[in-house]
C-alpha positions in Angstrom: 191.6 45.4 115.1 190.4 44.4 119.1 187.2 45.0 120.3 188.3 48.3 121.5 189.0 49.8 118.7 185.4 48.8 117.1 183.6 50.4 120.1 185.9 53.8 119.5 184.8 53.9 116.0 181.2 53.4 116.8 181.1 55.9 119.1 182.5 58.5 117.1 180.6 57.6 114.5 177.3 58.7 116.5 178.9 61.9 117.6 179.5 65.6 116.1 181.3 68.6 117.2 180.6 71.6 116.0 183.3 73.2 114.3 185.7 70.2 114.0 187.5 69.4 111.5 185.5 67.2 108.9 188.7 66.9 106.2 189.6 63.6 107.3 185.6 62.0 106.9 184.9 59.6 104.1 181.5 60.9 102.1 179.7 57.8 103.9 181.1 59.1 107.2 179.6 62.7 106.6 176.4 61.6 105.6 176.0 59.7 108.3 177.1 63.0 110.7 174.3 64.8 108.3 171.3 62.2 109.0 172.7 62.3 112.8 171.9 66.2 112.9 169.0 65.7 111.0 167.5 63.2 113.5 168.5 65.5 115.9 166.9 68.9 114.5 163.8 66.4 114.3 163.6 66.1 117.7 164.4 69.3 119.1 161.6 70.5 116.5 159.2 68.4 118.5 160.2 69.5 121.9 159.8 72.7 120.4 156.3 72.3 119.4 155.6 70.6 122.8 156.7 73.2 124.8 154.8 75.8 122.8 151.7 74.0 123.0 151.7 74.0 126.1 152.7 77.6 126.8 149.6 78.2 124.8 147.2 75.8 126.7 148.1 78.3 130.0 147.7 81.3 127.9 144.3 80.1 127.0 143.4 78.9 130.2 144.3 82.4 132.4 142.7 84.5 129.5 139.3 82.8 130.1 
């Protein structure tokens, strides 16, 4: 296998499509796509609770 072909497989490794086919994954190869999405959920969580925050902070503010 070249050098290539390693980067290819690391790459895909760190991605997911939604809605693709997932027949041809080993159980190691989904559960890394699972701790991928997790990660991710995790961090859109925060932005989430970042933005809201701050949306409250300006409520607060113009109220006063």
């Amino acid at each position: 296998m070249s050098v290539f072909d390693d980067e290819h497989l690391k790459r895909q490794a760190t991605t997911h499509v939604i809605g693709g086919d997932l027949s041809l994954l080993s159980v190691d190869e989904l559960t890394a796509r699972v701790a991928i999405l997790q990660a991710e959920i995790k961090r859109i969580e925060d932005e989430r609770e970042k933005k809201s925050a701050g949306r409250k902070a300006a409520e607060t503010l113009f109220r006063s």
